[in-house]
N, C-alpha and C positions, 0 to 999 in steps of 0.2 A: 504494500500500500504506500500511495508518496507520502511524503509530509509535508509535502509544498506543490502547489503545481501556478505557474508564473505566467499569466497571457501578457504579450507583446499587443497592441493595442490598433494602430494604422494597419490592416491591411490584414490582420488576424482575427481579433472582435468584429469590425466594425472596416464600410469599407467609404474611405474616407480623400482618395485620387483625385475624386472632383474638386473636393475643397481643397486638398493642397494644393491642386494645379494652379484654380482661380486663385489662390491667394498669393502665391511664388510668383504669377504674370502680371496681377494687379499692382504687386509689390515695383516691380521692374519698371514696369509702367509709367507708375507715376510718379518715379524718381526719375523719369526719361533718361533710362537705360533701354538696354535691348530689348524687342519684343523675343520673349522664350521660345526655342521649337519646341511641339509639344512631345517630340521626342527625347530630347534632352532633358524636361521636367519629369518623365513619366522614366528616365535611366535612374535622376535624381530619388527618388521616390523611392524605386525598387530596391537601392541601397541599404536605404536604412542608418542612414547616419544622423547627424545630431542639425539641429537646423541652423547653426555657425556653419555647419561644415556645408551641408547644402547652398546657404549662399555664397559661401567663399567658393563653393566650389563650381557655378550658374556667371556669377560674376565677370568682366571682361575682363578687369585687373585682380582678381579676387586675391592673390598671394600680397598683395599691397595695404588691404583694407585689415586697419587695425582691430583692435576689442573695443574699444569706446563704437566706432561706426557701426562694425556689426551688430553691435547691442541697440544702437538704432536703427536701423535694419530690421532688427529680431522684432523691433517694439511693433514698428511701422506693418511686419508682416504679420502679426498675433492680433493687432488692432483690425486690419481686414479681415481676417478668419474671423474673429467673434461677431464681427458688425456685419459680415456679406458670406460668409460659406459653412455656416456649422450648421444652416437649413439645409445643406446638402448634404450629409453625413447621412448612414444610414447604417444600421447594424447587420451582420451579417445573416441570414438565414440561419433558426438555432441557437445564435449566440446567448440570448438572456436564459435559454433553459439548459446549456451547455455549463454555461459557469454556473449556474444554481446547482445544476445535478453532482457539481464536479465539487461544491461548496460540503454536500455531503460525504463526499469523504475523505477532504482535511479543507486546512486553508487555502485562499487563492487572491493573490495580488498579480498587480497590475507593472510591469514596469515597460518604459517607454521613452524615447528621446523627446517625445512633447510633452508640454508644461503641465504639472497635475492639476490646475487650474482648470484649461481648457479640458482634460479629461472628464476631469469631475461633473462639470456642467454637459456636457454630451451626454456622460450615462444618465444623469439624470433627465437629458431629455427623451432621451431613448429609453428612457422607463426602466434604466438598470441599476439605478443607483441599489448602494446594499449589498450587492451580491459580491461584492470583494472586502476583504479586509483591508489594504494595503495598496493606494499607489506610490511607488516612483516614479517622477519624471523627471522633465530637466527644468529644475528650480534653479539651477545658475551655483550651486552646491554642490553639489550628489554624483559623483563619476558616474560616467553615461556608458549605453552599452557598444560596446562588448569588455569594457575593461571592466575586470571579474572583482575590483575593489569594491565595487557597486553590492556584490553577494555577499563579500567577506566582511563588507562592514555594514550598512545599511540593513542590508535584507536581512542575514544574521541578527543584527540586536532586536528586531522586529517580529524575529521568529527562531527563537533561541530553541526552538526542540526540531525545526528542520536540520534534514542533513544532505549535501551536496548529492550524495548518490541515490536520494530519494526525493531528490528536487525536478520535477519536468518543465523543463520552459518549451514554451507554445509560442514559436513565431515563425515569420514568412520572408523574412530575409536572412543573407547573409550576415549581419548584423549580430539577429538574434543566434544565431546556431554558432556563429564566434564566443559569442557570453558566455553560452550554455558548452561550450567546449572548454574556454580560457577558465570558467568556474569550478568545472567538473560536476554539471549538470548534462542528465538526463535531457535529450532534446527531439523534441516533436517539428516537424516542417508543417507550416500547414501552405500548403502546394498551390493553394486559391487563390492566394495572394498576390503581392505586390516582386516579390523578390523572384530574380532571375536563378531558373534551373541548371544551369552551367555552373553555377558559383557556388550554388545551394547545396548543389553536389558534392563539388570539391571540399566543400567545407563539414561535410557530412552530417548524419542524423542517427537516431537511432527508428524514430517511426517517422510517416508521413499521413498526412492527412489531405484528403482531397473535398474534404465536406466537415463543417464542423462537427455536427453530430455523428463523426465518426472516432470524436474523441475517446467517449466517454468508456467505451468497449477497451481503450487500449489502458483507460485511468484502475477501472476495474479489472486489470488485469498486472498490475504490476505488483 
């Protein structure tokens, strides 16, 4: 049985592409910067990295732009999403009865390179608040994923009876399944996502998921 089991949040729970996209083009936009191709926003995405890294890495001079700018940047891009695209969020098929099913039997947090702010108010517009003990996100504190400081300190003092090799993390990028590797976590792909199959690969898994309610058969069985 785990003693933890850990959803990744974009592209896992909830499937959430529209809104980054429009808010990463709106951001560009109307700083009169580049217009984004929507291929390059939707590589951005699949990654799974931290949303500094995303803009430095969209960016024309992005290796230039210091931590004061990005941090306006970050504001400028969190200010769109809440005011124009978290009407476009939408939770995944299953999700609110995946994580409740999965609540019975142990705990289940949330961690995520977006801000637990903006998480918190989703679930609860998507009618899921509750169903997790624990998010992490990126409060501007908290090592982000996949650096595994993030388990060893954080997630740890939060859930002092989990143990690494009874920890499942549930996500859809490379990203996630780096965490759940550099942690020494148990890890789930869930394949519906956002994250590229090449990389996902390389980077390996222990299960895969291609439906969410296909979790819960692999939770009850560990």
């Amino acid at each position: 049985m785990p003693s933890l089991i850990i959803f990744d949040y974009d592209g896992t729970l909830c499937a959430t592409h529209q809104a980054i996209s429009h808010s990463l083009t709106g951001v560009f936009r109307e700083r009169g910067q580049i217009e984004l191709e929507p291929e390059l926003v939707s590589h951005a995405i699949g990654r799974g990295i931290s949303l500094h890294d995303t803009l430095r890495a969209l960016h024309p001079r992005g290796e230039e732009l210091g931590g004061e700018e990005l941090d306006d940047w970050q504001q400028h891009y969190r200010a769109i999403y809440h005011e124009a695209a978290e009407t476009l969020v939408e939770a995944f098929p299953d999700a609110a009865d995946t994580v409740a099913a999965c609540g019975e039997v142990c705990p289940v947090a949330i961690v995520s390179n977006k801000s637990p702010e903006a998480i918190t108010h989703s679930l609860r517009q998507l009618g899921m608040d509750g169903l997790v003990q624990h998010i992490f996100g990126d409060n501007g504190v908290l090592p982000k994923k996949p650096d595994p400081a993030l388990y060893a300190g954080a997630i740890r003092a939060a859930f002092p009876d989990a143990r690494p090799e009874s920890t499942l993390m549930v996500g859809d990028t490379a990203s996630d399944l780096r965490f759940a590797k550099n942690a020494g976590l148990r890890a789930c792909w869930a394949a519906y996502g956002y994250g590229g199959e090449e990389e996902c690969n390389e980077v390996g898994y222990e299960f895969r998921i291609d439906r969410l309610d296909e979790l819960l058969p692999i939770v009850e069985g560990l």
